[in-house]
C-alpha positions as CSV (number, residue, x, y, z in Angstrom):
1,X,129.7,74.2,96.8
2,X,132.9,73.8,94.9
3,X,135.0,76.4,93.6
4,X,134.2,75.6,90.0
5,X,130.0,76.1,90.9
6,X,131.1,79.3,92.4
7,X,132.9,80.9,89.4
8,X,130.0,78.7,87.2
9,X,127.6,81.3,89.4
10,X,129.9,84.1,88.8
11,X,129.9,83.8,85.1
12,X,131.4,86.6,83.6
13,X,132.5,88.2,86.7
14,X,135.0,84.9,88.0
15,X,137.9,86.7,86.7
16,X,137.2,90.2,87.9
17,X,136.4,89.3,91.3
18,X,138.5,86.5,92.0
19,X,141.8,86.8,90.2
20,X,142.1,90.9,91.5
21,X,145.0,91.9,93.6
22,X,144.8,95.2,95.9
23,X,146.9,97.5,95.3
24,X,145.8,100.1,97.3
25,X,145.7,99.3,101.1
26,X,148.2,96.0,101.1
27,X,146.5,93.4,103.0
28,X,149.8,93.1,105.3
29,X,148.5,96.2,107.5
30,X,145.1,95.0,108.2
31,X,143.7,92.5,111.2
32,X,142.2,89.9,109.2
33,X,139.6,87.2,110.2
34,X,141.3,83.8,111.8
35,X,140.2,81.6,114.6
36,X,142.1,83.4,117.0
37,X,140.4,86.9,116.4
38,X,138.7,87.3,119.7
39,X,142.1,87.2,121.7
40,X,144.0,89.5,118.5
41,X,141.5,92.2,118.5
42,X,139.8,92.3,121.3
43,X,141.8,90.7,124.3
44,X,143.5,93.7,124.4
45,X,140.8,96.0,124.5
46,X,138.7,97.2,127.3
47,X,135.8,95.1,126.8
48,X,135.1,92.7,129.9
49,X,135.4,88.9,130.4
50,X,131.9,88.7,129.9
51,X,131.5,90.8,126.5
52,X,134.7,88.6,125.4
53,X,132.6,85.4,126.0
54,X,129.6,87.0,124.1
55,X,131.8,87.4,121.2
56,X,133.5,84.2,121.3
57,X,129.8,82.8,121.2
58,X,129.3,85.1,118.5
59,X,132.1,83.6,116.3
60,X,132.0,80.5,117.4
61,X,128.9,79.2,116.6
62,X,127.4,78.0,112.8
63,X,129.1,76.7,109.7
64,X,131.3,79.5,110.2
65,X,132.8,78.7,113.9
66,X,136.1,79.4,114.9
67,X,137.0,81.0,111.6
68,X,137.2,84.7,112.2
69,X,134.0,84.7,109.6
70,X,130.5,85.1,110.6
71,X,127.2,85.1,108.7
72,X,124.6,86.7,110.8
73,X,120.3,86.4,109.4
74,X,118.6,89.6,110.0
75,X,115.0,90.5,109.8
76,X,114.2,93.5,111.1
77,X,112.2,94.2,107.7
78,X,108.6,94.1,108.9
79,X,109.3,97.5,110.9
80,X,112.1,98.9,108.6
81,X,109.8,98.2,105.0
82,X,106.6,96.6,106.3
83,X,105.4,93.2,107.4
84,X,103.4,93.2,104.1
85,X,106.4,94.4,101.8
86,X,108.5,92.1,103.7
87,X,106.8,88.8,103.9
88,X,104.1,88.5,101.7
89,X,106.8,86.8,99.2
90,X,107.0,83.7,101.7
91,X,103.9,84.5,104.1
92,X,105.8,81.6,106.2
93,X,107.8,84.2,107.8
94,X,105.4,85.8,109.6
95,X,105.9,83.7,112.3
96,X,109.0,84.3,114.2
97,X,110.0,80.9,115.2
98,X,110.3,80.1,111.1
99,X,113.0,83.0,111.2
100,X,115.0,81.5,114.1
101,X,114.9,77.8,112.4
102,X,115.9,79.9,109.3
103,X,119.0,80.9,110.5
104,X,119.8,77.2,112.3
105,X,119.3,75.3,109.5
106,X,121.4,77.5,107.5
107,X,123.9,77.3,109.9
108,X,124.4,80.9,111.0
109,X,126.7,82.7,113.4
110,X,123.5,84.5,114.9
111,X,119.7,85.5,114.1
112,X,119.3,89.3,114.3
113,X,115.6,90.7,114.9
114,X,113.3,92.6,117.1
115,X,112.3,92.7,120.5
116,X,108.8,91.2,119.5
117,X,110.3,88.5,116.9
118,X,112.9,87.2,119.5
119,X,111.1,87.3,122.5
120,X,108.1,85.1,121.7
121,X,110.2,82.1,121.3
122,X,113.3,83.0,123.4
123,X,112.7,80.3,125.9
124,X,112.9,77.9,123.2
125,X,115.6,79.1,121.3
126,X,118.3,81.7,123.1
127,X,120.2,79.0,124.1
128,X,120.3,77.4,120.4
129,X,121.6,79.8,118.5
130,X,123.0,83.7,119.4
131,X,120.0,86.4,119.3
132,X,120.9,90.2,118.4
133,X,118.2,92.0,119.4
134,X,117.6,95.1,117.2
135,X,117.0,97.7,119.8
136,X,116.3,100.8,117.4
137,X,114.3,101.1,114.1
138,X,113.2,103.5,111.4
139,X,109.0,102.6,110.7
140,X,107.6,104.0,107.3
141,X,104.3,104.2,108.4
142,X,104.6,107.5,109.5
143,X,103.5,110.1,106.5
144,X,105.7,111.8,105.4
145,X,108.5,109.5,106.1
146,X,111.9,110.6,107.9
147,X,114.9,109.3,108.8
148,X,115.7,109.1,112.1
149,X,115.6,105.6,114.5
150,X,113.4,105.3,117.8
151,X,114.6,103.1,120.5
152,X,111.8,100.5,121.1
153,X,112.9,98.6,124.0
154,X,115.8,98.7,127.1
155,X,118.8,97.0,126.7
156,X,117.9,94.9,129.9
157,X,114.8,94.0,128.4
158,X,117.6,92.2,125.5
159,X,119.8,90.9,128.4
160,X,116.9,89.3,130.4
161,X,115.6,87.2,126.7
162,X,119.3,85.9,126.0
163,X,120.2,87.9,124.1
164,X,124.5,87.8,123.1
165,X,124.1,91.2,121.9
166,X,122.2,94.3,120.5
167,X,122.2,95.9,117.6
168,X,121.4,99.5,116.4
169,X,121.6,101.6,113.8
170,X,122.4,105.7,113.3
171,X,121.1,107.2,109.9
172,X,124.8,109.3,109.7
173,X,124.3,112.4,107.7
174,X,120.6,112.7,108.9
175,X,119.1,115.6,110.8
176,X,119.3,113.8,113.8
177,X,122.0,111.4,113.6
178,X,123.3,113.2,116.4
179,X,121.1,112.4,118.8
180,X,121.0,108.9,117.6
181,X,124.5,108.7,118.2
182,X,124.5,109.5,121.8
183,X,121.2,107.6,122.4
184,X,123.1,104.3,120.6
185,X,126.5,105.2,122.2
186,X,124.5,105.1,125.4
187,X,122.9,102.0,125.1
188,X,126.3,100.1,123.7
189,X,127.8,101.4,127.1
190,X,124.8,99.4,128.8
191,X,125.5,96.6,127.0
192,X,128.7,96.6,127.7
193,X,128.0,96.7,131.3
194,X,125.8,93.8,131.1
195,X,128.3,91.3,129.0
196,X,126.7,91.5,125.8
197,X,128.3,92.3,122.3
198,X,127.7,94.8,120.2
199,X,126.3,96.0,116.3
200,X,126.1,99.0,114.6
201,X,124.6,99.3,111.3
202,X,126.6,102.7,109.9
203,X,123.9,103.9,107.3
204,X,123.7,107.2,105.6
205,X,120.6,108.9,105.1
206,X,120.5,112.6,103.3
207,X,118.7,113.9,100.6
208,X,121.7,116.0,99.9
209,X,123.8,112.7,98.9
210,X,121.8,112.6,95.9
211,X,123.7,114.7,93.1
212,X,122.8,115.1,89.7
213,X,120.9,111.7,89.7
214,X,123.6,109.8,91.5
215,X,123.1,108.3,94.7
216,X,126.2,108.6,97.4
217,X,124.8,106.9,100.3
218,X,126.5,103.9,99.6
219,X,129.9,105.6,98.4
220,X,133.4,104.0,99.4
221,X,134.1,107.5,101.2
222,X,130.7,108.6,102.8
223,X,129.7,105.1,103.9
224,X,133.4,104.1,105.4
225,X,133.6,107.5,107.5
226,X,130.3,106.0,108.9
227,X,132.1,103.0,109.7
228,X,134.8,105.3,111.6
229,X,132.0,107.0,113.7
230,X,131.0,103.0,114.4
231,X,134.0,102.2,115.7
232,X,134.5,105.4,117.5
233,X,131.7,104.6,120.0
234,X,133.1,101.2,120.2
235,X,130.4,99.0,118.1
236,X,132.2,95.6,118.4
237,X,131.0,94.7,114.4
238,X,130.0,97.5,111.8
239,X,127.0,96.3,109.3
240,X,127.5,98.4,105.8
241,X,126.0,98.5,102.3
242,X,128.8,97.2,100.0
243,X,130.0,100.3,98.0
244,X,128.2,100.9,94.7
245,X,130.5,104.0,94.2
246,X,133.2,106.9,95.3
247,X,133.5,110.5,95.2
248,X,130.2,111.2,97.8
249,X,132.5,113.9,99.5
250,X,133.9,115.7,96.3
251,X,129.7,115.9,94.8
252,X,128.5,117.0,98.2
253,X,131.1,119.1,99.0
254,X,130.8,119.0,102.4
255,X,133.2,117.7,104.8
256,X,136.3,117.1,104.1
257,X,138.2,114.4,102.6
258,X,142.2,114.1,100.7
259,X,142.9,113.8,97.7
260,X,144.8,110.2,98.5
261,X,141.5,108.8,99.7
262,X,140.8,108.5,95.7
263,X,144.3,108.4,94.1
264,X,146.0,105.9,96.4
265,X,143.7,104.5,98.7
266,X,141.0,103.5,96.6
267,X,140.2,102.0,92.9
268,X,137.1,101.6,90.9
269,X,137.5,98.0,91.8
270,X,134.2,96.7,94.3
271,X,137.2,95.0,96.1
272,X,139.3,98.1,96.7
273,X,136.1,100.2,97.7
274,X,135.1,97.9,99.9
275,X,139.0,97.6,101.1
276,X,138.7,101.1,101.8
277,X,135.6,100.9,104.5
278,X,137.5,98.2,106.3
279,X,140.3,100.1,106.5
280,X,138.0,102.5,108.0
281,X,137.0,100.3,111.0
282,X,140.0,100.3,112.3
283,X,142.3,98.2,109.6
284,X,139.9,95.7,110.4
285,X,139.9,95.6,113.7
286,X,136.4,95.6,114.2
287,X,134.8,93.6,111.8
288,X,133.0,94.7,108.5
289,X,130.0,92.6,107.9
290,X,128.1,93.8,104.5
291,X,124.5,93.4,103.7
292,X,123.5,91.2,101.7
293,X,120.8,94.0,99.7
294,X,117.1,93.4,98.3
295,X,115.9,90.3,96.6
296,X,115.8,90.8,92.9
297,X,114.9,86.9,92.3
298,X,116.4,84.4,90.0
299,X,120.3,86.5,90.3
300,X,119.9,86.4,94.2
301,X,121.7,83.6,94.7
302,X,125.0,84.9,92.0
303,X,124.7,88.5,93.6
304,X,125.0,86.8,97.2
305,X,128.2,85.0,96.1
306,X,129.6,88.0,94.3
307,X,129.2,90.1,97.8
308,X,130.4,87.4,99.6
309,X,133.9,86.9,97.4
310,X,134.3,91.1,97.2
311,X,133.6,91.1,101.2
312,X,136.1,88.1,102.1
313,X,138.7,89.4,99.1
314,X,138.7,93.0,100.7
315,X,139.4,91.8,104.5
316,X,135.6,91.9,105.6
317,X,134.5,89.4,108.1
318,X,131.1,88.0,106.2
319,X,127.5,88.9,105.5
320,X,124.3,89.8,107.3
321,X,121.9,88.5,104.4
322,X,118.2,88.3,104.9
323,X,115.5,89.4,102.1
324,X,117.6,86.7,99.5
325,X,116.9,83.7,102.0
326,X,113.7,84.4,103.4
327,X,111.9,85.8,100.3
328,X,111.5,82.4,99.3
329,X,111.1,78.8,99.4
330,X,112.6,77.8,102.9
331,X,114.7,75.0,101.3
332,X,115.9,77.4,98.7
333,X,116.9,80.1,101.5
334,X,118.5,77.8,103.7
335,X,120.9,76.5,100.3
336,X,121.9,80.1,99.8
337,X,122.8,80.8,103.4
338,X,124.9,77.3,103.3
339,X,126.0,78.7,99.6
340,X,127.2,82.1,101.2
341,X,129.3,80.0,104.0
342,X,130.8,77.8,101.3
343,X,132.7,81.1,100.0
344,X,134.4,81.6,103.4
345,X,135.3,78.6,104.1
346,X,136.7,78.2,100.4
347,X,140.7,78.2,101.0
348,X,141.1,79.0,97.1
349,X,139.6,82.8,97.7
350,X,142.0,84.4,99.6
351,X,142.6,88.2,100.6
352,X,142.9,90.0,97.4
């Protein structure tokens, strides 16, 4: 896709999103994407010859190999939303092996789902493309619904399938986000151990980040101190909403937060926000991947670019997209995952 379809699918947002310069966190101080990022970020580290060869599989495989960018397909829905909810829009995917030639086809870094979905056609497939196995998950068949995340399988049981690495996910803010922290912390150790690579998808969940009929949990400031706790238990990639908003802190009032985080290091800009939760993982040296959000139909695929361009533009390291690919035709989902990579690998969008 050229650069003229993309601002085309942009329409009246080309010049907002692609022409903005940062002027908040200069893009001089942050570890951006490049072919080399394995060895810049995490050579140095303490992760092990075999977790850097997990990672160098991770970002070198798809459309988006050896560029520092990665586009991962993650269905994990049918537990998170319901199999129903989740695939009766393209009853096709309720067969796993249609998710893993999903995310083939469109030319993905990795396919990221169960222990069920990737296990019934790992022989065939875990050495075709990199599997993440989701090893925790919030189900909402439980009444009433909560947030909190059971584990639902062993790291081994990943390891022994293929898998390049595990992901998880801690509901911060939730009543028991700390023990999900220490049961994901503990796992990532294990992984670790084993060679594999890591994923941590840093949501908040609280009914007190509601205020006055706005909704925080996706603020610049709440979600990036999320990221923070990510890369604190050394999650090798952080999965994020892209910021709808700022100012979760200050309409909570709880924790704390500076004054700067709103005056200097942050704009009303999507680019700057989302600026802001990269700076939080690390300047970047872990990579933020955003998600790519629910399908709302005929402005999926515009809304996918437009989170792709504010994701690359901010520093981010690409997108894990599902519901906008596999909620419809299978052509149509692998064009918009082949649409998403043309935005990375686009030299005319650069870091804003």
């Amino acid at each position: 896709m050229s650069i003229a379809k993309i601002r085309s699918l942009l329409g009246n947002q080309a010049d907002y999103l692609l022409n903005h310069t940062c002027q908040t966190i200069n893009k001089d101080s942050l570890h951006l994407p490049s072919a080399d990022f394995v060895d810049h970020s995490f050579g140095p580290s303490n992760r092990n010859n075999q977790v850097l060869r997990s990672l160098q599989i991770l970002y070198g495989t798809g459309r988006l190999a050896h560029t520092g960018y990665m586009s991962i397909l993650p269905v994990d829905q049918g537990i998170e939303h319901s199999a129903g909810a989740s695939f009766a829009p393209n009853p096709l995917f309720f067969d796993p092996e249609n998710i893993v030639k999903l995310a083939i086809e469109g030319g993905c870094n990795a396919v990221a789902s169960t222990f069920g979905v990737l296990a019934s056609v790992s022989r065939k497939y875990a050495h075709k493309i990199p599997f993440v196995v989701k090893i925790n998950h919030n189900e909402t068949l439980s009444y009433p619904n909560m947030y909190d995340q059971t584990m639902y399988g062993s790291v081994e049981d990943a390891w022994n399938m293929g898998a390049v690495a595990v992901g998880a996910t801690v509901y911060f803010g939730s009543q028991d986000s700390r023990r999900q922290l220490l049961e994901v912390a503990e796992a990532f150790e294990r992984a670790r151990e084993l060679g594999m690579a890591t994923i941590l998808w840093c949501y908040t969940r609280n009914n007190g980040f509601k205020v006055d009929g706005v909704d925080y949990h996706a603020s610049a400031d709440l979600s990036s101190q999320a990221n923070h706790l990510g890369v604190t238990i050394q999650s090798d990639i952080i999965k994020q909403k892209l910021p709808t908003n700022n100012g979760g802190y200050l309409a909570t009032k709880h924790g704390k937060t500076h004054p700067h985080v709103y005056s200097q290091l942050s704009t009303d800009h999507p680019i700057d926000l989302t600026r802001y939760q990269v700076a939080n993982c690390y300047m970047g040296r872990q990579g933020l991947i955003n998600s790519g959000g629910e399908s709302t139909g005929a402005n999926d695929l515009s809304e996918a670019l437009a989170t792709a361009v504010i994701n690359k533009r901010a520093g981010g390291q690409g997108l894990i997209l599902g519901r906008k690919a596999f909620q419809r035709p299978f052509s149509e989902g692998v064009a918009l995952l082949h649409a998403i990579k043309d935005v990375y690998l686009e030299k005319e969008i650069t870091i804003a």
